[in-house]
N, CA and C atoms as a LAMMPS dump frame, in Angstrom:
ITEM: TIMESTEP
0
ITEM: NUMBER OF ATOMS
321
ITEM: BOX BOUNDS ff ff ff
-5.0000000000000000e+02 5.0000000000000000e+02
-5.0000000000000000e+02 5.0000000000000000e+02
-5.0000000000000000e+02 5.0000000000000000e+02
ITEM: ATOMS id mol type element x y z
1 1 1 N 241.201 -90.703 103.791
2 1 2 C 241.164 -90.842 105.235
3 1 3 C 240.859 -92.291 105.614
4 2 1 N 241.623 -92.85 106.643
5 2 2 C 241.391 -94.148 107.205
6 2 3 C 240.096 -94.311 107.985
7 3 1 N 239.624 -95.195 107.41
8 3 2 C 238.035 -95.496 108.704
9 3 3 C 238.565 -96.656 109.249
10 4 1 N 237.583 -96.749 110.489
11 4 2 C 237.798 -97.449 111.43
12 4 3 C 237.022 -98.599 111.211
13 5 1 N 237.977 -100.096 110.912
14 5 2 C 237.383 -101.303 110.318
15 5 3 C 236.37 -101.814 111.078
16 6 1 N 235.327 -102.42 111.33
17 6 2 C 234.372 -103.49 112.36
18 6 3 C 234.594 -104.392 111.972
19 7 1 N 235.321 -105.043 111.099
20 7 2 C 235.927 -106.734 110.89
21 7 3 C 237.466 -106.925 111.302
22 8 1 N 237.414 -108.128 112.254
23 8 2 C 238.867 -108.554 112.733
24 8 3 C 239.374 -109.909 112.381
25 9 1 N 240.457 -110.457 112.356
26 9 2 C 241.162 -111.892 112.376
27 9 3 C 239.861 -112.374 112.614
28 10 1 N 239.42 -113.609 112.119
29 10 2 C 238.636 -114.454 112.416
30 10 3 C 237.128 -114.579 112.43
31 11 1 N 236.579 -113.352 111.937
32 11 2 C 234.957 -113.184 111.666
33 11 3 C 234.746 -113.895 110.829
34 12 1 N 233.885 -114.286 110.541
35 12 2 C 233.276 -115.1 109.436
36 12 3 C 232.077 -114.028 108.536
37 13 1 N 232.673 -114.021 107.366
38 13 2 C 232.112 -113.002 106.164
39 13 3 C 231.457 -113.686 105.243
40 14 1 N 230.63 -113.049 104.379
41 14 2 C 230.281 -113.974 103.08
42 14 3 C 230.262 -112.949 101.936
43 15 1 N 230.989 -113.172 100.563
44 15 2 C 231.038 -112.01 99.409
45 15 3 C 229.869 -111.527 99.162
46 16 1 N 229.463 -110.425 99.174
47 16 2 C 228.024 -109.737 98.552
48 16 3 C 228.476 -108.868 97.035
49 17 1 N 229.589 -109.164 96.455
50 17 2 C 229.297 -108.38 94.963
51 17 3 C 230.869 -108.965 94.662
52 18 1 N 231.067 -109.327 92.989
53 18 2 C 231.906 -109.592 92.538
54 18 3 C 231.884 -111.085 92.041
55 19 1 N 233.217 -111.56 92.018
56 19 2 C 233.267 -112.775 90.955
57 19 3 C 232.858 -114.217 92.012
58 20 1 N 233.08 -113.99 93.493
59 20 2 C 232.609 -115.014 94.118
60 20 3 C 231.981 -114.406 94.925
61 21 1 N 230.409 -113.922 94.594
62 21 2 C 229.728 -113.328 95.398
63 21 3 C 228.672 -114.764 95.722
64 22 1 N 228.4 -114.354 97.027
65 22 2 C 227.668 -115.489 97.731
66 22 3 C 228.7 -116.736 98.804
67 23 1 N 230.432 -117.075 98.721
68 23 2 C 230.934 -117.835 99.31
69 23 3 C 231.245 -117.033 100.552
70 24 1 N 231.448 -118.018 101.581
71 24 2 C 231.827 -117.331 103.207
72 24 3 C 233.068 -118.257 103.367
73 25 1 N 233.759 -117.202 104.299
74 25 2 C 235.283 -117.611 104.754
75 25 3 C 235.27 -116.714 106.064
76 26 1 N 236.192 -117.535 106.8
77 26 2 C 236.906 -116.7 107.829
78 26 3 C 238.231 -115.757 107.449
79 27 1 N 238.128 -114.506 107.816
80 27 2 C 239.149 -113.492 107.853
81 27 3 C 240.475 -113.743 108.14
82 28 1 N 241.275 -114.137 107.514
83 28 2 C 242.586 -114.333 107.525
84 28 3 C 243.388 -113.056 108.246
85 29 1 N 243.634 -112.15 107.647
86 29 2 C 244.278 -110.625 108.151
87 29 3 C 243.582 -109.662 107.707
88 30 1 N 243.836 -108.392 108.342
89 30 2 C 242.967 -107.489 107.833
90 30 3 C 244.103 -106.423 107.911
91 31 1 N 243.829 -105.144 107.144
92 31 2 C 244.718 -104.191 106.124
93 31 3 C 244.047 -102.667 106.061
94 32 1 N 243.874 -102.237 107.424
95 32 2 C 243.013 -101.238 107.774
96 32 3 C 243.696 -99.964 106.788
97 33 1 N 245.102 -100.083 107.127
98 33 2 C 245.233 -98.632 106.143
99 33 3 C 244.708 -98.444 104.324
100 34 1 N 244.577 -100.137 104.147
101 34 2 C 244.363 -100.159 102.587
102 34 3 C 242.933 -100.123 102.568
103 35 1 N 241.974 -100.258 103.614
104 35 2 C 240.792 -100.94 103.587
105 35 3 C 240.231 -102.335 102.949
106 36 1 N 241.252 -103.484 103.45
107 36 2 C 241.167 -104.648 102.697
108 36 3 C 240.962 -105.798 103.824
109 37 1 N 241.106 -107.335 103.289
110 37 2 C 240.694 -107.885 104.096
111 37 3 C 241.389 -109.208 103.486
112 38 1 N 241.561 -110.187 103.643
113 38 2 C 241.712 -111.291 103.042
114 38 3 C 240.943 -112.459 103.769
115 39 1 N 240.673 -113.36 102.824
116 39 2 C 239.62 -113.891 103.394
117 39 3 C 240.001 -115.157 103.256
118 40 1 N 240.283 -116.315 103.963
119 40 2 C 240.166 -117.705 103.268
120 40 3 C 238.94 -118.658 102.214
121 41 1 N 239.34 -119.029 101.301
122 41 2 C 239.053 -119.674 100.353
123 41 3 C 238.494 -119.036 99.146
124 42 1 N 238.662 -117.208 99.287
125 42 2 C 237.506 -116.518 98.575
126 42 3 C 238.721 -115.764 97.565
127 43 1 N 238.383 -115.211 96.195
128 43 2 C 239.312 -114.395 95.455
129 43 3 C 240.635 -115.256 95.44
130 44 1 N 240.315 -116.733 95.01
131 44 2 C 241.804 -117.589 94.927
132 44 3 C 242.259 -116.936 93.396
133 45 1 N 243.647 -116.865 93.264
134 45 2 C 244.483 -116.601 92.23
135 45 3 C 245.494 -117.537 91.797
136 46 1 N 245.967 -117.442 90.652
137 46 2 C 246.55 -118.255 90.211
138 46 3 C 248.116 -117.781 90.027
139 47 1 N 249.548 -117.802 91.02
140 47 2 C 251.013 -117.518 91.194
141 47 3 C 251.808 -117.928 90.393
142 48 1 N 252.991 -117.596 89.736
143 48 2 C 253.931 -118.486 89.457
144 48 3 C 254.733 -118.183 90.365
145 49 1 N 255.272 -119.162 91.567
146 49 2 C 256.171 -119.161 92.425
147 49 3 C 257.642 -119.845 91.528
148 50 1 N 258.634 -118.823 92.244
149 50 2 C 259.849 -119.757 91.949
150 50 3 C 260.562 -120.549 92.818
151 51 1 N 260.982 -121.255 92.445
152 51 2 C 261.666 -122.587 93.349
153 51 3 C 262.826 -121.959 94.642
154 52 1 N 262.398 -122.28 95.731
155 52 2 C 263.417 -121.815 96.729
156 52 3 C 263.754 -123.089 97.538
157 53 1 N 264.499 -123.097 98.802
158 53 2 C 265.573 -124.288 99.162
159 53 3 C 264.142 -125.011 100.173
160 54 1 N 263.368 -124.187 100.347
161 54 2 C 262.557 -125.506 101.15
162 54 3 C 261.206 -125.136 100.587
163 55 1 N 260.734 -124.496 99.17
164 55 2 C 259.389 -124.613 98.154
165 55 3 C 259.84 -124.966 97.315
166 56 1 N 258.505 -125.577 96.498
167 56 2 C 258.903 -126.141 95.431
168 56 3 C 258.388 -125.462 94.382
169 57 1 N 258.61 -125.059 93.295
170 57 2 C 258.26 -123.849 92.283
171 57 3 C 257.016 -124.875 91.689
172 58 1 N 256.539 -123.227 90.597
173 58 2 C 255.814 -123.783 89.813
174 58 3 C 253.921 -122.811 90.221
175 59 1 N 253.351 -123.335 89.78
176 59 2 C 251.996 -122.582 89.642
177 59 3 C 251.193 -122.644 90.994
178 60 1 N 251.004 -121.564 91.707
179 60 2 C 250.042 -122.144 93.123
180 60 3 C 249.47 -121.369 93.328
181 61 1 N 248.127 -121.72 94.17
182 61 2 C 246.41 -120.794 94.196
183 61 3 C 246.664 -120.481 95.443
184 62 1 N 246.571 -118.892 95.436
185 62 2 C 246.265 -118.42 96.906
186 62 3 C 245.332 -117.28 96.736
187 63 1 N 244.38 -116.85 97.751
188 63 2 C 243.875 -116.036 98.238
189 63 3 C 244.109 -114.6 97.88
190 64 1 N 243.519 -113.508 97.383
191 64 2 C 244.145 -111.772 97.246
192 64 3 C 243.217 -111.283 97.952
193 65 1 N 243.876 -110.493 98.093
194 65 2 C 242.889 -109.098 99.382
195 65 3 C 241.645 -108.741 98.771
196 66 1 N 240.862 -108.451 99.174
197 66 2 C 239.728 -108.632 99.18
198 66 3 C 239.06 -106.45 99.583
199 67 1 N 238.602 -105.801 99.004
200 67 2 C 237.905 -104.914 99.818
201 67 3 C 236.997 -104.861 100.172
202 68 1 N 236.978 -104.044 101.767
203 68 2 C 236.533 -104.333 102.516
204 68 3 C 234.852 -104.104 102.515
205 69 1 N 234.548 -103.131 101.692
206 69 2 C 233.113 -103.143 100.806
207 69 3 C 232.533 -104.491 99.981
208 70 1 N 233.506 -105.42 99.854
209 70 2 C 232.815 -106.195 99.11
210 70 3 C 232.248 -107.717 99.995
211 71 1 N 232.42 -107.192 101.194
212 71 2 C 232.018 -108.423 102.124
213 71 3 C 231.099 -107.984 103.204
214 72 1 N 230.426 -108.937 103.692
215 72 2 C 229.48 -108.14 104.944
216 72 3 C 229.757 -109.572 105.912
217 73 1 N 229.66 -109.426 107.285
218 73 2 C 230.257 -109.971 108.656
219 73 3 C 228.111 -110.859 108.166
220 74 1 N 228.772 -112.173 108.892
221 74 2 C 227.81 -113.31 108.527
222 74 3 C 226.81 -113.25 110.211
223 75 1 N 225.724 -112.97 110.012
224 75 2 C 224.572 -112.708 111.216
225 75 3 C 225.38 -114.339 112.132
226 76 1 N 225.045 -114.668 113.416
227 76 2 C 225.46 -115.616 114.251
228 76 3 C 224.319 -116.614 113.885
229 77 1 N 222.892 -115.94 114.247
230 77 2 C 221.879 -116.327 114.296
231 77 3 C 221.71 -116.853 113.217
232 78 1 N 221.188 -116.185 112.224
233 78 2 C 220.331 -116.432 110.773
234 78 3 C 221.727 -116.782 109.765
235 79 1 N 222.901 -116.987 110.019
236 79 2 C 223.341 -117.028 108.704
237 79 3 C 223.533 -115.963 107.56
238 80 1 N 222.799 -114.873 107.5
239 80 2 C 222.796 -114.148 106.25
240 80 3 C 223.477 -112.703 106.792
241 81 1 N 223.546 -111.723 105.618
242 81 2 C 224.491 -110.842 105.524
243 81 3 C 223.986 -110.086 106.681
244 82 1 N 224.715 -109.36 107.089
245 82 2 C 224.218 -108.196 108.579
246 82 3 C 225.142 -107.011 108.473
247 83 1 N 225.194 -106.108 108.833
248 83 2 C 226.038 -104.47 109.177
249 83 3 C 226.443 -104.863 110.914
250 84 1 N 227.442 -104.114 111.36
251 84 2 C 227.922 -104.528 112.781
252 84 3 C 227.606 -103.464 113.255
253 85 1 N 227.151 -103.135 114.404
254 85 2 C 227.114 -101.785 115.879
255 85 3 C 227.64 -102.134 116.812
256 86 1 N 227.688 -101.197 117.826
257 86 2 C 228.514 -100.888 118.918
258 86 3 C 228.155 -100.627 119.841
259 87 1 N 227.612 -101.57 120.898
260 87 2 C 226.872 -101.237 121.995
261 87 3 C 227.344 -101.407 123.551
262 88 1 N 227.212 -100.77 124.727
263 88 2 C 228.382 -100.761 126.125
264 88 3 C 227.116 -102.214 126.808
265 89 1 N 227.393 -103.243 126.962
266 89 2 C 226.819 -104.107 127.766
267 89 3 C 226.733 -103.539 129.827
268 90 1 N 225.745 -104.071 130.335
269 90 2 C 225.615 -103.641 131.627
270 90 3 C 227.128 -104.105 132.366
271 91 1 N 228.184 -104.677 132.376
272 91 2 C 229.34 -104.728 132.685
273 91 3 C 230.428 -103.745 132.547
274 92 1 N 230.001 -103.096 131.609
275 92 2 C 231.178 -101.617 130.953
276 92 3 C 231.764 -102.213 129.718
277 93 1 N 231.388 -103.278 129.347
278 93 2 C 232.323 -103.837 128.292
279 93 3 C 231.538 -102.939 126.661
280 94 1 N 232.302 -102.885 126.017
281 94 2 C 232.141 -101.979 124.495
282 94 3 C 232.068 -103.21 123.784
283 95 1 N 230.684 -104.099 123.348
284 95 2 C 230.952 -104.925 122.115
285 95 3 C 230.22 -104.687 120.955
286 96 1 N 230.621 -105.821 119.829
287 96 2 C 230.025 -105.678 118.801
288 96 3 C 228.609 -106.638 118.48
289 97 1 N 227.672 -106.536 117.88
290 97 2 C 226.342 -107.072 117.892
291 97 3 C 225.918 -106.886 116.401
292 98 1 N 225.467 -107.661 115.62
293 98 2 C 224.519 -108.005 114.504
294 98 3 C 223.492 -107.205 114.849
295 99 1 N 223.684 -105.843 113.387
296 99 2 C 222.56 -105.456 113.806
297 99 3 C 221.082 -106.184 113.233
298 100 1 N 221.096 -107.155 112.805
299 100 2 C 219.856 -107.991 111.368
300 100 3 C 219.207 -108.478 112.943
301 101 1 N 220.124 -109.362 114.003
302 101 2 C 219.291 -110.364 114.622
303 101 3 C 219.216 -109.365 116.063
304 102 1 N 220.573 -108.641 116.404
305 102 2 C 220.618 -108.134 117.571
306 102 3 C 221.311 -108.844 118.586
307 103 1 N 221.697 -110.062 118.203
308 103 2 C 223.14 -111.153 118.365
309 103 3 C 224.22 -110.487 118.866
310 104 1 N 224.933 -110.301 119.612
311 104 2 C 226.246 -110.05 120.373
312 104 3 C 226.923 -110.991 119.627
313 105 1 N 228.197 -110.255 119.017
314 105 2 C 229.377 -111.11 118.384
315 105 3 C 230.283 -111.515 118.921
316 106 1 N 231.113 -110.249 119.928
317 106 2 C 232.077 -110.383 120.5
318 106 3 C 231.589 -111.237 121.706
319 107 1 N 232.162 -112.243 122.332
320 107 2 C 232.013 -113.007 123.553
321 107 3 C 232.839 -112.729 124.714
């Protein structure tokens, strides 16, 4: 069954388990039906691309998806790992908030 992600385009995460646990990146795309995430600069791999009319072949490092368990959304405040909630602000608006500091994420 699909759950419903709390990380979007552009959060800023940091790895909590695995081979680059401890680096932070911003969220590149996210992959709700797979439960994945990709992250910039984190889980780089090593390609063999082949040569096409406007790349140039040969060996190149990019980024792999990432699951979505293996990252936690980076507190605003403190920097360190946090869980996200869901709270209605006195406007009617539905946002998201750090629950570690109590920080409003969404702006």
């Amino acid at each position: 069954m699909q759950r419903k992600l709390k990380l979007k385009k552009g959060d800023r995460v940091i790895v909590i388990t695995g081979r680059d646990k401890g680096k932070t990146g911003d969220v590149l795309r996210v992959y709700p039906k797979e439960n994945l995430v990709l992250v910039q600069g984190v889980n780089v791999v090593k390609r063999h691309q082949a040569q096409t009319a406007n790349q140039q072949g040969g060996i190149i490092s990019k980024e792999a998806r990432l699951d979505v368990s293996n990252v936690a959304h980076v507190d605003p405040k403190e920097g360190k790992p946090t869980r996200i909630g869901y709270k209605n602000l006195k406007d009617g608006r539905k946002v998201r908030f750090a629950k570690r500091s109590g920080e409003v994420i969404d702006v």
